[in-house]
C-alpha angles and dihedrals in degrees: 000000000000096000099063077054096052093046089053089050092047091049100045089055087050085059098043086050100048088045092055094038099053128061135176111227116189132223095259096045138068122197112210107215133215131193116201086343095312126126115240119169147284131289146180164034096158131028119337131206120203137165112266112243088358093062128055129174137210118193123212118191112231086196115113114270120223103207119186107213112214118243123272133209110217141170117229122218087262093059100254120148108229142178116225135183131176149190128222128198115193144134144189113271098162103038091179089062089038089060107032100038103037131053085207116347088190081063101031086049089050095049099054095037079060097053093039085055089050102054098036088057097045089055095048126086115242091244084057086050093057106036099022097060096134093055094039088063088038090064104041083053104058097044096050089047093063098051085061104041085093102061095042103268128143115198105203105177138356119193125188100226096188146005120198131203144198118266096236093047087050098060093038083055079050096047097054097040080065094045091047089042089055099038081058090049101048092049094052089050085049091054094042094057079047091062102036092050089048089058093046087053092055096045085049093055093049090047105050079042091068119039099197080059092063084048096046089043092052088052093052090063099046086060092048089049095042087061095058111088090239109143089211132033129193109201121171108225113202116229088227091066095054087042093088087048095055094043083056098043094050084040090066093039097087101044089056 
């Protein structure tokens, strides 16, 4: 009766060590293993056999990490109070250093993404802030991806997803964009009563030049006017215009 029990035992050790000697490692992980504490290599993708209570891993994930940096309240160099959140995109390229050099390299990234922001921020103008964002990122980016050369960590990409204000600075910000928006108006209006005198100037000139222009002009507007429902109409009538008329007239007198 006590042999049934000791195969069940046996088997159920052989399970318990095949369970602990065997891992599934997939393709976008790598497990470091240590034997005894020390470090051995690296291994995987793929199954991977150990030795059971000698041998521990540790995994490291090689995907890209989106990592959502908190907001930070800085002071420009102009000595403006702003707001200030951030994105950051990075990933393990080199697990061994990821494991051996880092706690938590998720944890140890964010922090200092938190304190370059910080001080990038802190060195900028607030103009720069607001129309030098790409190199604002570019910046952040590079910094921050030198701190974490060393532990295997490769930061692609740091965006800077919003950038608050104070309320007074924003409508003071208001107030001048429609300053600046009426100041443009009203030179475009400015320039447009330019234009429109000089041409009046020109078509002034033709027209004293020509005499029978004047003529033809004056005409014009008695039609216009001619066409209005006004039941009296006051029109000045140059002399130079019935000149023509009376040299004609005294002209035919004599022959009569």
């Amino acid at each position: 009766m006590i042999y049934p029990f000791i195969y069940f035992t046996i088997a159920v050790v052989v399970i318990i060590l095949l369970s602990a000697a065997i891992k599934v490692v997939r393709e976008y992980e790598r497990v470091g293993v240590f034997r005894l504490g020390r470090f051995v290599g690296l291994r995987g993708p793929g199954l991977v056999l150990i030795i059971p209570f000698i041998e521990t891993v540790r995994k490291v994930d090689l995907r890209i990490v989106t990592m959502d940096v908190p907001q930070q309240e800085c002071i420009t160099v102009d000595n403006v109070t702003v707001r200030v959140d951030a994105v950051a995109y990075f990933r393990v390229v080199n697990a061994a250093d990821a494991i051996l050099k880092v706690l938590d390299y998720v944890k140890a990234t964010s922090l200092l993404a938190q304190t370059t922001l910080r001080n990038v921020v802190g060195q900028s103008t607030l103009d720069e802030l607001l129309a030098q964002r790409d190199r604002l990122n570019e910046k952040i980016r590079a910094i921050v991806d030198q701190g974490t050369d060393p532990w295997g960590i490769k930061v692609s990409m740091v965006e800077v997803k919003e950038l608050q204000l104070p309320q007074t600075l924003q409508r003071a910000m208001a107030a001048q964009a429609e300053a600046e928006r009426e100041r443009r108006a009203k030179v475009v209006h400015a320039e447009g009563e330019y234009q429109a005198a000089e041409k009046l100037a020109e078509a002034a000139k033709v027209i004293s030049s020509q005499a029978s222009a004047l003529q033809l002009r004056y005409l014009q507007t008695l039609s216009t006017i001619a066409t209005e429902k006004s039941s009296v109409i006051v029109f000045p009538l140059p002399v130079d215009m019935l000149t023509p008329l009376l040299e004609k007239g005294s002209k035919s007198e004599p022959g009569k």
